[in-house]
N, C-alpha and C positions, 0 to 999 in steps of 0.2 A: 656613429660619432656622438659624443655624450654635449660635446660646442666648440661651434666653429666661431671664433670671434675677432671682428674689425678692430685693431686694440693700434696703440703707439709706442711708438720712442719715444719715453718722456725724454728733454734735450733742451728745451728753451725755458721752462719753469724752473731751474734748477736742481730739477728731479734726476737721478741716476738709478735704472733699476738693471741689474747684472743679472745675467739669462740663467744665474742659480737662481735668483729672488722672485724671476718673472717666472720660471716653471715654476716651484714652488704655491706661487699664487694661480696659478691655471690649474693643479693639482687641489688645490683648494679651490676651487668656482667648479672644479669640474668639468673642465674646456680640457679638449684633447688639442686644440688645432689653434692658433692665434693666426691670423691676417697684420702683420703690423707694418707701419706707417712713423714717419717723422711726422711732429707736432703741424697744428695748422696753423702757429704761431711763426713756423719756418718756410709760409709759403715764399715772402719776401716778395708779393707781386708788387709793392711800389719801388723797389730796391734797383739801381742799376741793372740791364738784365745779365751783364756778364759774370757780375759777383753773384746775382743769383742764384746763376746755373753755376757755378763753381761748390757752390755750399748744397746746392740740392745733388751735386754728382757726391758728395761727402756722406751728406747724410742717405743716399739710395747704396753707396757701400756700407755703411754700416748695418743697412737693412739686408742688404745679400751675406754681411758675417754673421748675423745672428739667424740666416734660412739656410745657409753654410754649414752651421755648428749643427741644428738641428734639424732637419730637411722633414724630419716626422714629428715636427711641433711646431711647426713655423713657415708660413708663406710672406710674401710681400706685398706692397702697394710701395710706386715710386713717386714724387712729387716733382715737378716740372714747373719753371719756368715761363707760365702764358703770359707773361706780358711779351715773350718774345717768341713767337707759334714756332717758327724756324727751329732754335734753339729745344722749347717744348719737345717737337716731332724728334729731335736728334735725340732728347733724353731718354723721351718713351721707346724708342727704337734700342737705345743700350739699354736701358732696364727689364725690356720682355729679350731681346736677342742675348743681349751677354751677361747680364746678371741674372737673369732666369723667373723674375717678379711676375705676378700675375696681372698689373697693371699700373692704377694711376690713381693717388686720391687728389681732388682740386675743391677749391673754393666754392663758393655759389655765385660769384662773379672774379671779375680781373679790374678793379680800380672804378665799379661803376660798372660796365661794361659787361653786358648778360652774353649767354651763347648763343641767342639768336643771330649772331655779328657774325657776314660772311669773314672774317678775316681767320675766325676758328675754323671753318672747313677741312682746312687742313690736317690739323689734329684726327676730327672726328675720322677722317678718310681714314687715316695712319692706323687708328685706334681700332676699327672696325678689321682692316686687313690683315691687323696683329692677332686681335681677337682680345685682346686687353678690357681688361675690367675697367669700368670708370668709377669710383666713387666720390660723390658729392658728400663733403663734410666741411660748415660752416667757411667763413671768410670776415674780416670786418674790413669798415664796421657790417654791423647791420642796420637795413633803415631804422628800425626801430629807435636803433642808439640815436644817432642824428637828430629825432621828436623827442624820447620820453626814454632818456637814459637812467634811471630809477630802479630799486626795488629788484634787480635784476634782471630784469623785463629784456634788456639788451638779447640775455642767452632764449632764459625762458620761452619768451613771445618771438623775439626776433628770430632765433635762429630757426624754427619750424615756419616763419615767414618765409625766411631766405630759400629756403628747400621747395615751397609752394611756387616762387618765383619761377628757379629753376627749370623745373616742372613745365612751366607754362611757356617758359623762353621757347625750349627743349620741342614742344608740342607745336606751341601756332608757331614758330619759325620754322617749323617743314621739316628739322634736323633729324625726326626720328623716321621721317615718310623717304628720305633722301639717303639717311645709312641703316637699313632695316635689321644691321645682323651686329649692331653697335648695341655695348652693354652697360648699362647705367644704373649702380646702384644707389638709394638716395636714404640717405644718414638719420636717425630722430623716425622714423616710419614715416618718412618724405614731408614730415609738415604737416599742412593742412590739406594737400592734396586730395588725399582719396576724399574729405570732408568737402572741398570746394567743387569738386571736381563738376556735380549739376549745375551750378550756378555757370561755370565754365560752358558748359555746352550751353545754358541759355543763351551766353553772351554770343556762344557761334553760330546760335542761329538767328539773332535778330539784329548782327553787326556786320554789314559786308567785312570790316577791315578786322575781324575775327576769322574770317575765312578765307582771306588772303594765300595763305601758304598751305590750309589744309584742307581737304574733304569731306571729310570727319570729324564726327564731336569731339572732343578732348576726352570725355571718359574712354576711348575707343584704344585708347595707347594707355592706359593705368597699368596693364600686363604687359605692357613692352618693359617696363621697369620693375627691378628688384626696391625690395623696402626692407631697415634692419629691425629690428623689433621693438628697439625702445620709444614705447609713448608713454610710458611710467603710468601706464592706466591698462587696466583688464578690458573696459570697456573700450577705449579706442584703440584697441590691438583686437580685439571682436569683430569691430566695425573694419580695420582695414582687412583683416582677413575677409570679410564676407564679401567685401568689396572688391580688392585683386586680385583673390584667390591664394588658398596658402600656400602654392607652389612659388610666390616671387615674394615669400617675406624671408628671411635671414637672421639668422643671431646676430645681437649687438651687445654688447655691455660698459662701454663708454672707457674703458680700461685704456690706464692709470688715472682716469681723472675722476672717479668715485672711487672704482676699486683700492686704489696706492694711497687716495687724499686723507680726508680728514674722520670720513667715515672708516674707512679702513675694513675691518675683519668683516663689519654688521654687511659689508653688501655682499650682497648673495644673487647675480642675476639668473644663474639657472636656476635656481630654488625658487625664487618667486615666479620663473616663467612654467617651473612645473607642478606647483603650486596652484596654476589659475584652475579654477572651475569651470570656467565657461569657453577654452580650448579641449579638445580632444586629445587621448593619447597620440592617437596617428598624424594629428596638427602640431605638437610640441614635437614627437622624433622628426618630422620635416622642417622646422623652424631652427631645432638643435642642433642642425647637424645634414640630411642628408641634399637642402636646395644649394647648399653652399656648395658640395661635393658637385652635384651636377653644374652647378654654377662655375665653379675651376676648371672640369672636364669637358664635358660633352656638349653643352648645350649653347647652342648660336645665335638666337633671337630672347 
């Protein structure tokens, strides 16, 4: 596979791209395969949760007409409903049972509220028995925004925050020691993660209330999780590979929100990902293409 990539339904920005325009542009980046997703502008987690789930069964159809039309260019991801787990569980159960999606992209929280919260167990149970993909891709706001809304810093800084958080809820709340065979992939090359990750284990080993839920250091689970590849840096796509190994990093290319926006034609993410000097041949075809395949298929932890 030349790329597998986590892409969207533009829908909420007033973007419309028609699945001529979207192969088209995957023919140009070079992507054999999209993963795509309604916007995460359409999670709607403070919204009533009835209307919610009504407009996210809307937009996970339109994700199964456009893996419909094309079954060999196109996968899914469904989005759900957590402010209402119930509701949630019901969707993710039609979207891997009847619509045929490979799983679920979510927030990095639900209103404040991280997934260390037993009231998510649920989900994860459901999610893990389906075999459903999770992926984590932003939420607002972000703290960030909340302090020091400027300059961008919201996306930039905030959102690889959010994904660090995550991470951390994910780990010291026991959730990954509790569903072992539950699949989490996390958006942006997880944040700061694999970067904070020592500092993490310092704090579990000289904070009882760090080692509450776990046994082990937090770097100990970096390979329980998938990472997508954008850190818009050679060097920090070096360092997370060295770090979780390249078998849990994934293609990403932020598609339609560089690719479709303002940059347009100039962005090139397979070119710059095979491009880099300081990846190997046999690291870029695994990155491009073939962890994603075992990631769809076969693979359970």
């Amino acid at each position: 596979m030349h790329g597998i990539d986590p892409s969207e339904i533009a829908r909420g920005q007033g973007r419309s791209i028609s699945i001529d325009a979207r192969l088209a542009d995957m023919d140009r980046l070079g992507e054999d395969v999209q993963i795509v997703s309604a916007e995460p502008q359409l999670y709607l987690y403070e919204a009533d949760p009835a209307a919610a789930a009504a407009i996210h069964r809307e937009c996970n159809d339109e994700v199964r007409e456009l893996t419909a039309a094309r079954p060999d260019r196109f996968n899914g991801f469904a989005i759900l409903p957590m402010q209402d787990i119930g509701r949630a569980v019901a969707e993710l159960d039609r979207a891997m049972n009847v619509l045929g999606l490979a799983g679920a992209m979510i927030g990095d929280h639900v209103n404040g509220t991280m997934y260390d919260d037993p009231g998510f167990r649920p989900l994860w149970k459901a999610a893990e028995e389906m075999r459903a993909i999770v992926f984590l891709h932003q939420a607002s706001p972000t703290l960030v925004a909340s302090r020091f809304d400027r300059y961008h810093l919201s996306n930039t800084v905030g959102n690889p925050v959010e994904r660090t958080l995550s991470f951390a809820a994910l780990v010291f709340g026991g959730v990954i020691d509790a569903y072992p065979r539950l699949r989490f992939v996390l958006g942006h090359g997880g944040g700061y993660t694999a970067f904070g990750a020592g500092r993490m284990d310092w704090g579990w080993r000289w904070r009882a209330e760090a080692r509450e839920h776990i046994a082990r250091p937090p770097s100990e689970y970096l390979a329980r999780f998938h990472y997508d590849c954008i850190t818009h840096s050679e060097g920090a796509l070096r360092f997370l590979v060295d770090t979780v190994g390249v078998d849990r990093v994934v293609f990403g290319t932020d598609y339609p929100g560089f690719a479709a926006g303002k940059e347009g034609k100039d962005y090139q993410p397979r070119e710059w990902l095979t491009g880099l000097t300081k990846l190997s041949a046999a690291e870029k075809d695994a990155i491009l293409g073939r962890n994603t395949e075992r990631l769809l298929t076969t693979e359970t932890s």
